[in-house]
KOLSE-462507 format. One line per 3 residues: number of its first residue (from 1); their letters; for each residue x, y, z of N, C-alpha, C. Coordinates in pm, whole numbers. Each point is the difference from the previous one (the first is absolute). Last residue first. Layout:
<rs>
NUM) a) X/Y/Z/X/Y/Z/X/Y/Z  ...
</rs>
This chain:
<rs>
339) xxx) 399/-354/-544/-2/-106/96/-79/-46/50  -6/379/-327/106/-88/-52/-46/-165/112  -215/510/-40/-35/-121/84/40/-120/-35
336) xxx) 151/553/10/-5/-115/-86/-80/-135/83  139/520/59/-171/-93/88/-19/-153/-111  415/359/-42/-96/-13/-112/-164/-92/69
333) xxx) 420/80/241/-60/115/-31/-97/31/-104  161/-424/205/-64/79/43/-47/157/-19  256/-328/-269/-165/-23/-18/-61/96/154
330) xxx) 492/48/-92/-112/61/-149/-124/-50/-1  284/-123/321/-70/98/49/-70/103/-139  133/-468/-4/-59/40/148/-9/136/-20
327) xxx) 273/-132/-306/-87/-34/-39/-131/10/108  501/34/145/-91/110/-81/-119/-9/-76  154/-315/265/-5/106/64/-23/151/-100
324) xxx) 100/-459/-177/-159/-10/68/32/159/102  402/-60/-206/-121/28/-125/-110/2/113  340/-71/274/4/143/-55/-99/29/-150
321) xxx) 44/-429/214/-57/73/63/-32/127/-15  299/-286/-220/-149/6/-60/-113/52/83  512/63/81/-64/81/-121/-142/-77/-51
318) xxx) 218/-236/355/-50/111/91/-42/120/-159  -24/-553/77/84/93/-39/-55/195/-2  -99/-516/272/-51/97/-74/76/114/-112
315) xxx) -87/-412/391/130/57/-81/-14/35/-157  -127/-226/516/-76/102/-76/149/38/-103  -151/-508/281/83/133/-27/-17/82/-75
312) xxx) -242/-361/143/69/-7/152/109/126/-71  -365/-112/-327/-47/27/163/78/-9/81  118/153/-509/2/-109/78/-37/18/129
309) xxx) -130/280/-438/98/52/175/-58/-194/10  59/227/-568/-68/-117/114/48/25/181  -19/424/-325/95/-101/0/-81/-113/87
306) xxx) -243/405/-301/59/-60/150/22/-91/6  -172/361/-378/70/-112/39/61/-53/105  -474/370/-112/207/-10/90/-10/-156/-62
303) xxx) -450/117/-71/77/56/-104/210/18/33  -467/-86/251/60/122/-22/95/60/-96  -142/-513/126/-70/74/-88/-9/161/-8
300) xxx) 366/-209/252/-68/-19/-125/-69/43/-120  -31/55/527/87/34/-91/6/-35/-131  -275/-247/248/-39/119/-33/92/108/-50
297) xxx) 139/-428/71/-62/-27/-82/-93/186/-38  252/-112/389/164/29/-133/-129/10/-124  -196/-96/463/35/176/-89/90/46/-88
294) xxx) -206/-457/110/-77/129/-29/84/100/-68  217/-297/237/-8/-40/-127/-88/87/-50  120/74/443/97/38/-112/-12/-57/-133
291) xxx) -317/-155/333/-31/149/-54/133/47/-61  27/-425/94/-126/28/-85/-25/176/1  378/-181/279/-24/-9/-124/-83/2/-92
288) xxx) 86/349/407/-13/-156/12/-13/-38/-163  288/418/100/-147/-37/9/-13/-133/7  401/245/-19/0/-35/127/-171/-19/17
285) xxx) 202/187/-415/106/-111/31/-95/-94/109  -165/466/-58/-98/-131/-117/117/-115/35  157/337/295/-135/-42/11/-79/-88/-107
282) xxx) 453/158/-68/27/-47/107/-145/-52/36  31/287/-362/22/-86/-32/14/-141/134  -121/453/47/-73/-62/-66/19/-143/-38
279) xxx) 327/256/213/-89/-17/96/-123/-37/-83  321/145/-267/33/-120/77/-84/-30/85  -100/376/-223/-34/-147/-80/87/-113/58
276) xxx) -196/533/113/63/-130/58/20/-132/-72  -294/398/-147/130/12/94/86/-24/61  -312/-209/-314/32/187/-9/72/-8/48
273) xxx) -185/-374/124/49/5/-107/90/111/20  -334/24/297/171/-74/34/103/4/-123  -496/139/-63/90/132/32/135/-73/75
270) xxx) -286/-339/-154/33/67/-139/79/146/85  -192/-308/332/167/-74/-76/-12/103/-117  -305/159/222/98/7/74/116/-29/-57
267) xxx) -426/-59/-139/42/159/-33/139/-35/49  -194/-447/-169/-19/82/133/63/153/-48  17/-410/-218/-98/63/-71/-20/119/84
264) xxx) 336/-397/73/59/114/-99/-155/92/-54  -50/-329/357/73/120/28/50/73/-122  -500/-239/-4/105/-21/-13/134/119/31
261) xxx) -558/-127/132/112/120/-39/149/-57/-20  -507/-166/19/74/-56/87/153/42/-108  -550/159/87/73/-32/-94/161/-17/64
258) xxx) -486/103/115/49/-106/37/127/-69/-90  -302/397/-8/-27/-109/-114/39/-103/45  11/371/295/-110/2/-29/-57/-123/-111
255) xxx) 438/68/215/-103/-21/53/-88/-6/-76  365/104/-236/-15/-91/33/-102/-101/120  -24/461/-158/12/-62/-110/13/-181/37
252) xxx) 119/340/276/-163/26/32/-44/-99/-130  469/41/99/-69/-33/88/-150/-4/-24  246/211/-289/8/-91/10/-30/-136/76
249) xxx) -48/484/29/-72/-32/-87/13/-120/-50  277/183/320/-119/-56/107/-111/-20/-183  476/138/-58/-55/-97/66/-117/-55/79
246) xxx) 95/429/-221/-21/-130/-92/17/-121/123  -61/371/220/-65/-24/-87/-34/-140/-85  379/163/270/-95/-65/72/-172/-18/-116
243) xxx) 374/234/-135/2/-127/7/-111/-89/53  -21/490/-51/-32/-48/-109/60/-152/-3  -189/352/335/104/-98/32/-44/-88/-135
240) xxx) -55/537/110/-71/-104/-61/104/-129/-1  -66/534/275/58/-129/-79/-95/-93/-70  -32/387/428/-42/-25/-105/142/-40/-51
237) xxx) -237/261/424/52/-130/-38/-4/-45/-155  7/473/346/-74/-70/-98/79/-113/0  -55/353/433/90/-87/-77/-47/-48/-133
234) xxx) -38/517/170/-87/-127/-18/125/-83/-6  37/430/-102/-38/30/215/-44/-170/28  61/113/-480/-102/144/51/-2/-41/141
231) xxx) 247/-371/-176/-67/96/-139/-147/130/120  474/-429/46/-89/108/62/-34/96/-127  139/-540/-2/36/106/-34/-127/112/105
228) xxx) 188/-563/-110/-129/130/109/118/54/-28  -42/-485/-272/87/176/44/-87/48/93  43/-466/-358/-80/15/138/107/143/50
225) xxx) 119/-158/-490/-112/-127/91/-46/57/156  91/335/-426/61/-91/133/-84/-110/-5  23/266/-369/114/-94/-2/59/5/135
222) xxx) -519/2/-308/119/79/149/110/-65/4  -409/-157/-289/122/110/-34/129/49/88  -451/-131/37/106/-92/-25/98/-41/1
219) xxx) -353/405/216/64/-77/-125/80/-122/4  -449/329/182/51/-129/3/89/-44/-80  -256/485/216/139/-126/-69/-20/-96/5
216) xxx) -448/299/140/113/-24/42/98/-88/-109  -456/162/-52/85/75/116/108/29/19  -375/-249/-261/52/117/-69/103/55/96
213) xxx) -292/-410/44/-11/149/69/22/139/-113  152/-468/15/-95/-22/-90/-111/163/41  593/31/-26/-120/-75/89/-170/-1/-82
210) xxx) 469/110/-303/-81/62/109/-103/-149/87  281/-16/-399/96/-14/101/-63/65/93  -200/-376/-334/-13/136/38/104/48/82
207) xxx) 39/-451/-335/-91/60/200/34/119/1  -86/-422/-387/94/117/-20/-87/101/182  143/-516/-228/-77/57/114/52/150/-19
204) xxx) 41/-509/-335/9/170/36/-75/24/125  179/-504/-140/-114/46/78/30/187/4  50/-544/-313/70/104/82/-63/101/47
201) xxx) 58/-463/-324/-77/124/60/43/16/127  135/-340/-351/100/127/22/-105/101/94  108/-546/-192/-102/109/105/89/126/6
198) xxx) 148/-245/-452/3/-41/173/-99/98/45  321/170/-322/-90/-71/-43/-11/-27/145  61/441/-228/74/-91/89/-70/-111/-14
195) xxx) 11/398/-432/-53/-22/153/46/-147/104  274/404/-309/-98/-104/2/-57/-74/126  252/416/-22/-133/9/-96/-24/-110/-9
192) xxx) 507/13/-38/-91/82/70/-137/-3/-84  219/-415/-71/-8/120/-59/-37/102/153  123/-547/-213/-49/65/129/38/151/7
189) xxx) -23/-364/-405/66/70/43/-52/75/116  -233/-425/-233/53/133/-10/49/25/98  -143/-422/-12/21/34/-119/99/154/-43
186) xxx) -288/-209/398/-119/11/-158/98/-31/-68  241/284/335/-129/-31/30/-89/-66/-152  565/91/238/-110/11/-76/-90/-66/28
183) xxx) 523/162/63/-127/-27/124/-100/51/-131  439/-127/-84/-8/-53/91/-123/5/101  174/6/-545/-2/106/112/-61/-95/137
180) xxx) 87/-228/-445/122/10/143/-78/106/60  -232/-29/-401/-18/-196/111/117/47/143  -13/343/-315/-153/-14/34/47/-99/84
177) xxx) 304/62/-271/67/79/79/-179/47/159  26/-324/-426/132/-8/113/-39/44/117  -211/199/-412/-88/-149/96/115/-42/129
174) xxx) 156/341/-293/-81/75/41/-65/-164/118  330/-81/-319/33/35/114/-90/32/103  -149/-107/-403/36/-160/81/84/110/142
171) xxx) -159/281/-325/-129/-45/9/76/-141/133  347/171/-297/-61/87/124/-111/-37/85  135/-270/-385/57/-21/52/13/99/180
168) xxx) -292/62/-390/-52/-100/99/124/-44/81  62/409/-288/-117/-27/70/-6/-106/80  492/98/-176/-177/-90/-46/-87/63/125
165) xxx) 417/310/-163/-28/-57/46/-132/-61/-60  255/478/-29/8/-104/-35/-23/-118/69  -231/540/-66/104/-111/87/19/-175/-37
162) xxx) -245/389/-199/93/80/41/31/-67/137  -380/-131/-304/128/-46/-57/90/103/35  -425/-43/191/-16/98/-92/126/-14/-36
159) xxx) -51/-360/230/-135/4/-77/41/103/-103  263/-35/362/2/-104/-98/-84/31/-134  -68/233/390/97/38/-54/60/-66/-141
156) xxx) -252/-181/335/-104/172/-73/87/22/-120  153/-362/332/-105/28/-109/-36/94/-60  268/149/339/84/-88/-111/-113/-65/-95
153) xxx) -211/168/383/52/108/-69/123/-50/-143  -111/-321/326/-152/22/-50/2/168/-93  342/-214/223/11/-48/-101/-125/37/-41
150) xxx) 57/251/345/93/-4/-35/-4/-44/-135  -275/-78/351/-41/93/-56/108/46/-132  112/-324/323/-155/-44/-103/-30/76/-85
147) xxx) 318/91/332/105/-97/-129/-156/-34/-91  -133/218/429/69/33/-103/62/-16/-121  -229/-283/299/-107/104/-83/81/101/-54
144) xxx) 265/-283/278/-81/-40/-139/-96/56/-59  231/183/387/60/-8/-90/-59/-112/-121  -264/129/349/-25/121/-46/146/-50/-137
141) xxx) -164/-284/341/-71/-9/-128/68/67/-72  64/34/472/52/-86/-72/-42/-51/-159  -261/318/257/187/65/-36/82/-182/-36
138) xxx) -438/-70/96/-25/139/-130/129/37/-23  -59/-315/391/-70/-18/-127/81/72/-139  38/163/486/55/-103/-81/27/-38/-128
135) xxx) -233/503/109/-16/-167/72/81/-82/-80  -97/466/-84/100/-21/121/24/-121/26  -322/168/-310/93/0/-74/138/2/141
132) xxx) -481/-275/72/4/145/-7/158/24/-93  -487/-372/-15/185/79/33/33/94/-27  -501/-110/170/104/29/-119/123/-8/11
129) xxx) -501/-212/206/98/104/39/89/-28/-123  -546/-103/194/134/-20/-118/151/146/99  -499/-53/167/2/-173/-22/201/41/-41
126) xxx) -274/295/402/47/-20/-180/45/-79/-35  -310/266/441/99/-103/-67/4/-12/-98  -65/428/367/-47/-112/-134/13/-47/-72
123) xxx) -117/381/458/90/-130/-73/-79/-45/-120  18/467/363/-72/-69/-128/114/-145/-39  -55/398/452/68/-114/-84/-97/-69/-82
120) xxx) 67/342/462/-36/-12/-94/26/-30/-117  -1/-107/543/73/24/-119/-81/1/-108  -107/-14/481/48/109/-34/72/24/-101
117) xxx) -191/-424/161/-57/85/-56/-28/144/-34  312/-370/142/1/13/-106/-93/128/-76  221/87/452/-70/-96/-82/-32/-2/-143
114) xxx) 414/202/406/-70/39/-131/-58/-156/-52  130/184/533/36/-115/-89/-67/26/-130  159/396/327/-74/-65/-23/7/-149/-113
111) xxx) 309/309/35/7/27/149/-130/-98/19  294/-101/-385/-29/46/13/-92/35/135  237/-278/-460/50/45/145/-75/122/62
108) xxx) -132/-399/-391/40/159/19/34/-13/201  -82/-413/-270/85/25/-2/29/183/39  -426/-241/4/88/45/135/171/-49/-30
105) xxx) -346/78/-365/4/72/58/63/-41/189  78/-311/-345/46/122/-64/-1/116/145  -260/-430/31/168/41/60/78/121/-90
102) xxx) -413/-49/-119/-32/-32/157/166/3/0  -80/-51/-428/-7/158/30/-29/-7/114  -15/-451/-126/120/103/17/25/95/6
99) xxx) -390/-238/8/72/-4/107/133/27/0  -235/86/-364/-87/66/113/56/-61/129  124/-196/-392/82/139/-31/-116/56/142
96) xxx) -67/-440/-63/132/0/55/39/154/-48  -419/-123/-158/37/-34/136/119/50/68  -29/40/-499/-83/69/73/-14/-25/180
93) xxx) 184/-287/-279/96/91/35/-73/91/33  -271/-354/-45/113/-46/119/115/134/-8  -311/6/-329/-59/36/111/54/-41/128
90) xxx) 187/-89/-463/-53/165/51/-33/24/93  314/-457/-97/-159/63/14/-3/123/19  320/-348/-100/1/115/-112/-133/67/48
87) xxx) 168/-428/285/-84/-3/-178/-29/103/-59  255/-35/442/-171/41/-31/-50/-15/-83  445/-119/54/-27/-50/102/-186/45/8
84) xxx) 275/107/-362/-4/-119/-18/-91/-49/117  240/391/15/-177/4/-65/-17/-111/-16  385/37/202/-112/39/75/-105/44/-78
81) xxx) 336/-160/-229/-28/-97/118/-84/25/103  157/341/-330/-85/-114/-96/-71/-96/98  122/447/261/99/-114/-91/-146/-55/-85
78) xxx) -131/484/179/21/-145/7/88/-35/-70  -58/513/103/48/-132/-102/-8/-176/2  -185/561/110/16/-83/42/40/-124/-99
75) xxx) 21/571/74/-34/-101/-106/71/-112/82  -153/537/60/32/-158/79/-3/-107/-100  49/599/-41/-71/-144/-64/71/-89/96
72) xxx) -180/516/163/124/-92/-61/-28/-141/-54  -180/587/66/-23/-159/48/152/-93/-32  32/486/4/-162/-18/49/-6/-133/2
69) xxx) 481/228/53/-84/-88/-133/-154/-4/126  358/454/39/-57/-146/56/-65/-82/-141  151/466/-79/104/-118/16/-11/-138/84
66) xxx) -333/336/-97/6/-23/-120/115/-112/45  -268/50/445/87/119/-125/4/-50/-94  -392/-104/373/101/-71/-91/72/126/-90
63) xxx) -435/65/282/146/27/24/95/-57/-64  -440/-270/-116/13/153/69/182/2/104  -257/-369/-321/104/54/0/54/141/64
60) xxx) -385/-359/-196/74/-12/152/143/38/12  -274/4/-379/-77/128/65/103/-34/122  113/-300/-341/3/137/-45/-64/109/117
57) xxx) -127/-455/55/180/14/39/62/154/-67  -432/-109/-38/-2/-35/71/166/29/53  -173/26/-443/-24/86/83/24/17/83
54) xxx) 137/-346/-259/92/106/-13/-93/142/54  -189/-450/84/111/-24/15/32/139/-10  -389/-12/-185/1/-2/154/166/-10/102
51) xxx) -72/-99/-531/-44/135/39/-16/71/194  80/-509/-152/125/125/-15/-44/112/-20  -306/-341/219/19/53/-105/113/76/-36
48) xxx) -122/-419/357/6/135/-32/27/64/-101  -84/-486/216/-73/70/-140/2/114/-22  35/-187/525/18/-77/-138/-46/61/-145
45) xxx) 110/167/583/-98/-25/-150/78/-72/-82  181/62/432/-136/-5/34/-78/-35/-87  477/111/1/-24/-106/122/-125/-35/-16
42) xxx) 108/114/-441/45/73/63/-17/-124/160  40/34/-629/-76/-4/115/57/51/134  -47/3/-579/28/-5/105/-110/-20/101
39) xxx) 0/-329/-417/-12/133/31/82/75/158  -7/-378/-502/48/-4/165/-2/177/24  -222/-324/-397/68/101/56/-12/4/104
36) xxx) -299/-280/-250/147/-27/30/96/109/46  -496/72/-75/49/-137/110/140/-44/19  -125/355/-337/-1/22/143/18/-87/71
33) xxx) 233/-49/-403/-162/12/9/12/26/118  438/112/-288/-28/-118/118/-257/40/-15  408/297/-215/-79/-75/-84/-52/-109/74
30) xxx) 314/266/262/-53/26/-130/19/-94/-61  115/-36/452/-147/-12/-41/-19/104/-102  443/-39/169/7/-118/-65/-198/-13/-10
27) xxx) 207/442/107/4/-60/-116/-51/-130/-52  22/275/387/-99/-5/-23/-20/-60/-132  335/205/259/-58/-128/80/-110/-29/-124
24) xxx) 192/420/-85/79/-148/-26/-67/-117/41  -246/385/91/6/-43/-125/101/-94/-22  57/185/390/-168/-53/7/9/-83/-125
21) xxx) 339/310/40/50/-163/105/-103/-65/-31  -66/422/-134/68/-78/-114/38/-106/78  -284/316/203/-70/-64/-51/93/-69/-132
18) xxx) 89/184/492/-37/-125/-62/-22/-37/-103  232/485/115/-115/-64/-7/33/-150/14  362/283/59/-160/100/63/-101/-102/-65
15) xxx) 576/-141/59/-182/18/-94/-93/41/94  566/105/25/-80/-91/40/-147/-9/-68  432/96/-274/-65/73/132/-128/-120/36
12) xxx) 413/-57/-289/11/31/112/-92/58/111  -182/-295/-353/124/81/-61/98/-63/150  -426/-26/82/-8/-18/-113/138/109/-74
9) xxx) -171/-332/445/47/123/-51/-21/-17/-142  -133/-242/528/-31/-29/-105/31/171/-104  202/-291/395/-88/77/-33/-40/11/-141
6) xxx) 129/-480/244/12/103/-69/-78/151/-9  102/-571/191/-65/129/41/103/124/-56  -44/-534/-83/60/92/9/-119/128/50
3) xxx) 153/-626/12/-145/165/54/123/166/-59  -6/-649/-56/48/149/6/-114/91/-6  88/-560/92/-85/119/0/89/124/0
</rs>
């Protein structure tokens, strides 16, 4: 599972309205029939209209400066394995996004405990996702789609007899050079823009940075986790404990479905990674063997090559760590749901 929390900008400046975040969301129900489109929703309603959406979060904005963001996007990521674990259901992620905006809101720090129902928040799920031109995939491609493009310009060329050479003998490189690229779908070439295969739905939450009041802050955003500061003769309290977060959304994920969490899927071992990869490595070494078999297998399918670890010895080589470590954090900044 990956989560990002983002303000939401358009350029450099932050956005005064909802109503182009609104409209993105909103793509994969063109041309859908009503029954099949996935609408927003909230803790309470089902079936909200994106006209209501970009009012709603558009009006809840009093005192906000131009250099604050008025709302921010949440985007939730199930693994494949944890959709696997609900059968791809809308209404099981619908579930599980209302008890996660519950620990969202007492991730805020604050003199009073913040409920959910002081947050104001639209969600709403989406079947497909795209590669993006950062991902794996696509940059390892990127030198055969070059050399592709290449002879595919040498045809041309051929043709209008201002280069020497067979057509089909190019035509055979061109196929070659198709069968070796290393990440394809069908047949074809894995592209920015194409779409992913596998369960890919996934969960937008776009939340107001005002209270459901209008009153008061709520950001995300804060780059404390927990402060008292004096503001007019007052103590205030305020942060947002953005770990504690993701981890308890995992938690609430695995309660609620009963889903039995493997350590390389955990927030923890992926921010060990990062920062620690011996101490990563020292913990998947030192798992019992079925779950170190798991998690060489969920690796894997992330796309890392990982060396066989014999159960009485870990011996790993420390530059493939340094790929899966950077590949870790190109899917976290991208809310990739690779694992």
């Amino acid at each position: 599972m990956y989560i990002a929390i983002t303000p939401q900008k358009i350029g450099q400046t932050y956005s005064n309205s909802a109503a182009d975040y609104v409209a993105y969301l909103e793509k994969e129900n063109e041309g859908l029939e009503q029954e099949n489109q996935e609408h927003f929703f909230n803790q309470t309603e089902d079936r909200i209209s994106p006209d209501k959406v970009v009012s709603e979060i558009d009006a809840n904005t009093a005192k906000l400066k131009k250099i604050e963001p008025k709302f921010y996007s949440v985007v939730v990521s199930p693994s494949q394995r944890e959709l696997k674990k609900i059968a791809d259901n809308p209404e099981a992620l619908k579930t599980y996004t209302r008890e996660l905006m519950k620990d969202y809101a007492k991730s805020f720090y604050r003199e009073k405990p913040v409920t959910v129902d002081q947050i104001k928040y639209f969600a709403k799920i989406e079947h497909e996702r795209t590669y993006r031109g950062f991902e794996k995939e696509v940059l390892e491609n990127a030198p055969y789609r070059k050399q592709i493009a290449k002879l595919e310009n040498d045809i041309r060329k051929v043709a209008r007899g201002e280069l020497k050479g067979t057509i089909k003998k190019l035509e055979q490189e061109i196929t070659a050079l198709r069968q070796a690229a290393p990440h394809q779908i069908d047949g074809q070439l894995i592209v920015a823009g194409m779409k992913k295969e596998g369960n890919q739905s996934h969960i937008h939450i776009i939340v107001s940075r005002k209270d459901v009041t209008n009153s008061f802050s709520l950001s995300p955003g804060s780059k404390y986790k927990a402060s008292d500061v004096e503001m007019h003769g007052k103590k205030v309290l305020r942060g947002f404990h953005r770990n504690q977060f993701y981890e308890k959304a995992e938690q609430t994920f695995d309660k609620v479905f009963g889903y039995n969490r493997n350590f390389v899927e955990t927030y923890t071992a992926k921010k060990t990674l990062v920062k620690n990869p011996a101490l990563f490595r020292m913990l998947l070494g030192n798992l019992p063997t079925n779950e170190k078999a798991l998690a060489l297998k969920l690796l894997s399918k992330s796309g890392m090559r990982i060396p066989i670890i014999p159960t009485n010895k870990v011996q790993l080589a420390l530059k493939v760590f340094h790929r899966l470590r950077r590949g870790m954090q190109r899917a976290i900044e991208s809310g990739s749901i690779g694992i």
